[in-house]
C-alpha positions as CSV (number, residue, x, y, z in Angstrom):
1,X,-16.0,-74.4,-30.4
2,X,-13.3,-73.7,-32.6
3,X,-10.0,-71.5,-31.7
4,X,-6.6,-69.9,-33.1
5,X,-3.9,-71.1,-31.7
6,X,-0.9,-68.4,-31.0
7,X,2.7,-69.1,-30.9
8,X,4.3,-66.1,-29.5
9,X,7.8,-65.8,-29.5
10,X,10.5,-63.7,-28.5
11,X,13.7,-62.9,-30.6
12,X,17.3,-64.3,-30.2
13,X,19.8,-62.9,-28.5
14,X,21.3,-59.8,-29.5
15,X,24.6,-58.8,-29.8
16,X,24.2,-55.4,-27.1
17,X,23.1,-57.8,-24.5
18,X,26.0,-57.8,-22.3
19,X,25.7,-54.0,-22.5
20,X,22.0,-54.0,-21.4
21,X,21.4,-51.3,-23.8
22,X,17.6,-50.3,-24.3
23,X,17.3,-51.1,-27.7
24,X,13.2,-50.2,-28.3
25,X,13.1,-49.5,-31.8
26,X,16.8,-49.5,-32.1
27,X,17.8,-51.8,-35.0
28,X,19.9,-54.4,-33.6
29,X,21.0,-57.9,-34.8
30,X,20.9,-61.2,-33.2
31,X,23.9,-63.3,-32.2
32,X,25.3,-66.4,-33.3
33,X,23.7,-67.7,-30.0
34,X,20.4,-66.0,-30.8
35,X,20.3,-67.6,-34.4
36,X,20.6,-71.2,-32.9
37,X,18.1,-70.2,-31.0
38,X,15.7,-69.5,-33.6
39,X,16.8,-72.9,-35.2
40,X,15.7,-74.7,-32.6
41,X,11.9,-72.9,-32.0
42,X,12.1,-73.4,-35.5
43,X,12.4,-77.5,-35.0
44,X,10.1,-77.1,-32.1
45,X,7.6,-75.7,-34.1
46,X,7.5,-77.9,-37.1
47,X,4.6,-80.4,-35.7
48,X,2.8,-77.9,-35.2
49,X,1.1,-77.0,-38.4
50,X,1.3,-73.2,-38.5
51,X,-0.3,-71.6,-41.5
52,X,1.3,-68.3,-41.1
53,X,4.0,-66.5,-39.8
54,X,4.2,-62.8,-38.4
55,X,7.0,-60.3,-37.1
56,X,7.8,-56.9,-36.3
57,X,9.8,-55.1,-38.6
58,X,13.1,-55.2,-36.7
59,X,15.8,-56.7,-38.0
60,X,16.0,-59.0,-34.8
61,X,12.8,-60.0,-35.0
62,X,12.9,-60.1,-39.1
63,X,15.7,-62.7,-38.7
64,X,14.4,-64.9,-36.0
65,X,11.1,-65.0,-38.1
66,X,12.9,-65.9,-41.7
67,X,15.1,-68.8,-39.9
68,X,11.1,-70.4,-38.6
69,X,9.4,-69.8,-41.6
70,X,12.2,-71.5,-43.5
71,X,12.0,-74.5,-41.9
72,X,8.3,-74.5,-42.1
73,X,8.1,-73.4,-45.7
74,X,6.0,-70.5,-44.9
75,X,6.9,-66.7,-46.5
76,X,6.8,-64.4,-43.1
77,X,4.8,-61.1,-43.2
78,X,6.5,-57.7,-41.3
79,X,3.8,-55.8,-39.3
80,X,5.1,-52.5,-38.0
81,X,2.9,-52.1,-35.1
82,X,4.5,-55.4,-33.2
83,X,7.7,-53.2,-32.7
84,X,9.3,-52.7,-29.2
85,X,7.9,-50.5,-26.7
86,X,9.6,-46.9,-27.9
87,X,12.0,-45.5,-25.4
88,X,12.3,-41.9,-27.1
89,X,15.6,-40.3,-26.2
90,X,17.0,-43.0,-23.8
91,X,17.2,-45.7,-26.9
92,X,20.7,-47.0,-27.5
93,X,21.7,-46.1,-24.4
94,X,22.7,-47.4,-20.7
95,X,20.8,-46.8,-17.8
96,X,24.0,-44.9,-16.8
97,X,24.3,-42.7,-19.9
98,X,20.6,-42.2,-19.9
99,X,21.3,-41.0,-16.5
100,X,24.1,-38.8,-16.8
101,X,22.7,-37.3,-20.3
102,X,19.3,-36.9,-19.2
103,X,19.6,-36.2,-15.2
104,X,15.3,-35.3,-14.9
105,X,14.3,-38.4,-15.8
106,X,16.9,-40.2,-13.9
107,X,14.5,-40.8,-11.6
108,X,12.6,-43.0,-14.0
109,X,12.2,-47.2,-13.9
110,X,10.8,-49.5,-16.3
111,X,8.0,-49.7,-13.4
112,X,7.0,-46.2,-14.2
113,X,6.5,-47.5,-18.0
114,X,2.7,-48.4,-17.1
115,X,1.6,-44.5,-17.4
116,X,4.9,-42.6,-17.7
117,X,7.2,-42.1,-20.7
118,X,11.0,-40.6,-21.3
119,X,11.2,-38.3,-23.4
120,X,10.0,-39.1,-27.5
121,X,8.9,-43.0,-26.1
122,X,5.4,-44.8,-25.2
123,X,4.1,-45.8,-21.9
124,X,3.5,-49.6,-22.1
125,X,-0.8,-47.9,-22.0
126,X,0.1,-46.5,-25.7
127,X,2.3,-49.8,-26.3
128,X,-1.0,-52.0,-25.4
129,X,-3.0,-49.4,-27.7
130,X,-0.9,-50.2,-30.8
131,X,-0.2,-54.1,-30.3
132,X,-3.3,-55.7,-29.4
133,X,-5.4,-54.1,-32.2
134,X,-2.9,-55.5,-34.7
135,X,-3.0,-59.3,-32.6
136,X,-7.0,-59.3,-32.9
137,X,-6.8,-58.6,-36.6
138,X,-4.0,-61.5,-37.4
139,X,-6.4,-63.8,-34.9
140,X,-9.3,-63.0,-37.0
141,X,-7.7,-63.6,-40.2
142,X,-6.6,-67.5,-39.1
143,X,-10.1,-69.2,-37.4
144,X,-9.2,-72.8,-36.6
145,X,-5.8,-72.3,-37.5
146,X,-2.6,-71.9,-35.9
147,X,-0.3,-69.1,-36.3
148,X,3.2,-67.6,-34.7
149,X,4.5,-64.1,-34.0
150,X,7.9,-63.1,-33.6
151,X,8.5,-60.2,-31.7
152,X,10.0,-58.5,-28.5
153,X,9.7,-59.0,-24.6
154,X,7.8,-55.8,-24.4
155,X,5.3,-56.5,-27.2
156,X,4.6,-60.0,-26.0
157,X,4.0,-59.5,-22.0
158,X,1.9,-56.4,-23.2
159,X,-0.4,-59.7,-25.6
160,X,0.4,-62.0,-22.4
161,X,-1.1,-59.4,-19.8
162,X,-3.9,-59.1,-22.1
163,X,-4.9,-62.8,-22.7
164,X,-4.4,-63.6,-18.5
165,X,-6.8,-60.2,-18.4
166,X,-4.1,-58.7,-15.5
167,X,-3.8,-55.3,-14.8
168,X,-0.9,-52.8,-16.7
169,X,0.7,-52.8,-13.5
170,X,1.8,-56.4,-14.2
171,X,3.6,-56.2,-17.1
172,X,6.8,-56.4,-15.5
173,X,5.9,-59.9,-14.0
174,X,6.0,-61.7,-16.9
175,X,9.5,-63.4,-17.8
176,X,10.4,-63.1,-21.4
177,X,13.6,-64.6,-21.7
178,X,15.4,-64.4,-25.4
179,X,14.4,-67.9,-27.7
180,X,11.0,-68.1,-25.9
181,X,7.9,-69.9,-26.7
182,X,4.2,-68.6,-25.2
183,X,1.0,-70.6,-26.3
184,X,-2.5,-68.6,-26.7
185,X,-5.3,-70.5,-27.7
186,X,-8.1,-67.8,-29.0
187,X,-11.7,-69.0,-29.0
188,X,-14.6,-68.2,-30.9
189,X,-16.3,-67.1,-27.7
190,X,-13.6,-64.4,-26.6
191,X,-12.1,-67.1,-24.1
192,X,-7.8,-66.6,-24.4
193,X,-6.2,-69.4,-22.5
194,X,-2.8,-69.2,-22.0
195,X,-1.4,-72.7,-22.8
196,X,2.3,-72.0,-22.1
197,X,4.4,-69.2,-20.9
198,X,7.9,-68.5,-21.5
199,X,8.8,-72.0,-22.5
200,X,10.0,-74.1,-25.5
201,X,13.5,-75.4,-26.2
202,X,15.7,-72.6,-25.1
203,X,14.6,-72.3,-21.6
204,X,17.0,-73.0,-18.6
205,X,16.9,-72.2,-15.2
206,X,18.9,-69.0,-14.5
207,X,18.7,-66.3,-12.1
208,X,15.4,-63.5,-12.6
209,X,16.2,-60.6,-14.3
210,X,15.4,-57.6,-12.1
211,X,14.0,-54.1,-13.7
């Protein structure tokens, strides 16, 4: 039985972290930090005979991708649909200025994501409705072969929930930390089996992030 093998990844640092901005499709950059990050997937990755290379169109995903494919000689390809989640009118901002600019929707946690929206953004329901069509097309393109994605923590719990088959309302329980590596193995037979999750050479043990 043959199968595509997925290595998902999740961008580098970026330099608004300490701000803990919500950056959605807000263009940001990646650190210093974030690009040795990318070096090292990027070394992590090299046994692994990857054919092709994907990423959302965001600079910080752009980057991360450019510094693998690099070192694996491969061109990357930019695919508009693996963007972040949207967060309409809160984007750029802090919880706290959110907040204080937009006091009826203050209300409002990443938790509510699964069917609610702010203002101009998706619900991670629309998110799932844009990504996954896009995934199942790259996975079709590459039988036997293995392949890797760049993107964003949003983008790849929303492929994560989908290949574990758990419910919208567990989006949020899936750690993507920045420098990540997840492993997808797709078979011919519609099995997904999740080889890894939130791994590879970046990882440390450090406190949960709480939403």
């Amino acid at each position: 039985m043959g199968f595509t093998r997925l290595f998902l990844i999740r961008h580098g640092q970026v330099v608004n972290h300490h701000e803990f901005r919500y950056n959605g499709h807000f263009d940001v950059d990646i650190t210093d930090l974030g690009v040795e990050q990318m070096n090292r997937v990027a070394d992590f990755l090299a046994p692994a005979r990857i054919k092709a290379i994907y990423s959302s169109d965001l600079q910080r995903a752009v980057k991360g991708a450019e510094i693998i494919a690099k070192r694996l000689d491969l061109k990357p390809t930019r695919i508009a649909a693996l963007r972040e989640i949207h967060l309409g009118r809160w984007e750029g901002l802090t919880r706290e200025e959110a907040s204080e600019r937009f006091p009826e929707e203050a209300h409002l946690s990443f938790k509510d994501l699964t069917t609610k929206r702010m203002e101009g953004g998706e619900s991670v329901i629309e998110l799932r409705t844009r990504v996954l069509p896009a995934v199942s097309r790259l996975i079709s393109l590459h039988p036997d072969e293995a392949i890797a994605i760049v993107a964003h923590g949003g983008v790849n719990r929303v492929i994560l929930n989908d290949a574990l088959d758990a419910a919208d309302k567990n989006f949020f329980s899936i750690e993507q930390d920045y420098g990540c590596v997840n492993v997808i193995d797709y078979f011919s037979d519609g099995l997904r089996l999740v080889k890894l999750l939130n791994g590879g050479p970046n990882q440390e043990l450090k406190p949960p992030v709480i939403y």
